[in-house]
Kinemage of the C-alpha trace (Angstrom):
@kinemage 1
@onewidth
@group {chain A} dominant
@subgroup {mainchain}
@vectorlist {calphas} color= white
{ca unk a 1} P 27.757 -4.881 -4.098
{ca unk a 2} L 27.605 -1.471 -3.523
{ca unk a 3} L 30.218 1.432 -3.163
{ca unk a 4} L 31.613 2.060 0.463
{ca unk a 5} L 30.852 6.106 -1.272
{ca unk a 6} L 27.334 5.785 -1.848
{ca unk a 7} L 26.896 4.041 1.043
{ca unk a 8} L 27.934 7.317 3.297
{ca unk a 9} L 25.960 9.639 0.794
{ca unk a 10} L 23.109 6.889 1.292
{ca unk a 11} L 23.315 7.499 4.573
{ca unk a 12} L 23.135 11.021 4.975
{ca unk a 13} L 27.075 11.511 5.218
{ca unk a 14} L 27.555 13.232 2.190
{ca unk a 15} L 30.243 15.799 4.317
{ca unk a 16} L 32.517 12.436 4.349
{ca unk a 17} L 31.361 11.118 1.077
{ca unk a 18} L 32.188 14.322 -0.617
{ca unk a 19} L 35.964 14.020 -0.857
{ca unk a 20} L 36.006 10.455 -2.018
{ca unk a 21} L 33.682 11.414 -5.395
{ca unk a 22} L 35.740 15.054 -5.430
{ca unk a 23} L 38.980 12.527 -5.764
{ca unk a 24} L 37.503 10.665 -8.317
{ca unk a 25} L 36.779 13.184 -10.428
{ca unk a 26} L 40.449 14.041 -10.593
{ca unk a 27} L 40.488 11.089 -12.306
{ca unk a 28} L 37.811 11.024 -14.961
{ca unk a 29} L 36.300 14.550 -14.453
{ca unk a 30} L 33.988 14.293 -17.141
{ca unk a 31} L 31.709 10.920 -15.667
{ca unk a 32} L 28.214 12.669 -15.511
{ca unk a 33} L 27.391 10.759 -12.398
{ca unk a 34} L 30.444 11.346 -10.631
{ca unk a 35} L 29.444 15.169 -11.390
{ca unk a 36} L 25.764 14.613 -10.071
{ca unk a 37} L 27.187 13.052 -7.018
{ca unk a 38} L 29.545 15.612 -6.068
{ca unk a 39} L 26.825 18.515 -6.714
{ca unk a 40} L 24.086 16.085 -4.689
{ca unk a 41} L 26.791 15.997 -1.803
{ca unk a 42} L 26.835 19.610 -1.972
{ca unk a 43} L 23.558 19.968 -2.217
{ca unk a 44} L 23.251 18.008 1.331
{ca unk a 45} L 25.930 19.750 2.686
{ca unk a 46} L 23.400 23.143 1.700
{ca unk a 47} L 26.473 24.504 -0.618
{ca unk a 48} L 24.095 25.492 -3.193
{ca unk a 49} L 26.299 27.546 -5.178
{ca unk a 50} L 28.511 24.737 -5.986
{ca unk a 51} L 25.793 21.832 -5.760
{ca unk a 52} L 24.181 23.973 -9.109
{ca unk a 53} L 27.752 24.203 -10.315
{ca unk a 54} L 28.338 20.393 -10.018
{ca unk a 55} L 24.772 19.293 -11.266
{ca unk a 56} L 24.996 21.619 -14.225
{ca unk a 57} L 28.282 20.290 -15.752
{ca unk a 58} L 26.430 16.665 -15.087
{ca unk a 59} L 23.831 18.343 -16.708
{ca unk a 60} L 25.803 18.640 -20.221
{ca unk a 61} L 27.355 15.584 -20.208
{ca unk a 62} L 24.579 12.800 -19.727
{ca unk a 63} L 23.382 10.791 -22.296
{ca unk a 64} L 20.169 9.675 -20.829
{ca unk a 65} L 16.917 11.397 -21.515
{ca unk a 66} L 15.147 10.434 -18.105
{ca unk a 67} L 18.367 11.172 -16.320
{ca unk a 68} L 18.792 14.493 -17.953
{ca unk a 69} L 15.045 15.340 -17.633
{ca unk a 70} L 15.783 14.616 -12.977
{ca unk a 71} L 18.834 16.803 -13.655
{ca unk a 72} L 17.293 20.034 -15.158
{ca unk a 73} L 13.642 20.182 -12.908
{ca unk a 74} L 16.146 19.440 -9.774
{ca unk a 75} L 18.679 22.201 -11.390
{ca unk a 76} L 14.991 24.716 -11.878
{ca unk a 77} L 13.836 24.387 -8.937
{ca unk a 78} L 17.381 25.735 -6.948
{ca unk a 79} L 17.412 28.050 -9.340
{ca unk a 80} L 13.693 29.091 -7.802
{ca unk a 81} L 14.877 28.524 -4.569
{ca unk a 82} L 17.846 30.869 -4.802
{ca unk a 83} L 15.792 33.542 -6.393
{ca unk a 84} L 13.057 33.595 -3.288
């Protein structure tokens, strides 16, 4: 079954999603795909100074190699974006 969350960020409402994963991470703030969520909402929401904030902390704190691999090309190519 899937989360009544994803299912808004799924469906390009990430500006509702948003304070549903922001609330969750008050409760386990260091869950590396609450963090990638929360940055992705942002990211959606064209806050890209806090969608690179979010997705870098994710960043640090997964564990999976192919996972970490998405993370730092999407995390590069903001970083190109911002820069031109």
């Amino acid at each position: 079954m899937a989360c009544p969350v994803n299912l808004l960020y799924e469906r390009d409402r990430a500006v509702e999603a948003l304070p549903y994963f922001e609330r969750a991470l008050v409760i386990d703030g260091g869950d590396a795909g609450l963090l990638e969520m929360v940055g992705l909402c942002y990211l959606r929401t064209e806050d890209y100074q806090k969608a690179m904030e979010y997705l870098e902390k994710a960043k640090d704190r997964v564990t999976d190699a192919e996972k970490l691999k998405s993370l730092e090309e999407l995390i590069s190519g903001l970083k190109k974006a911002s820069k031109g």
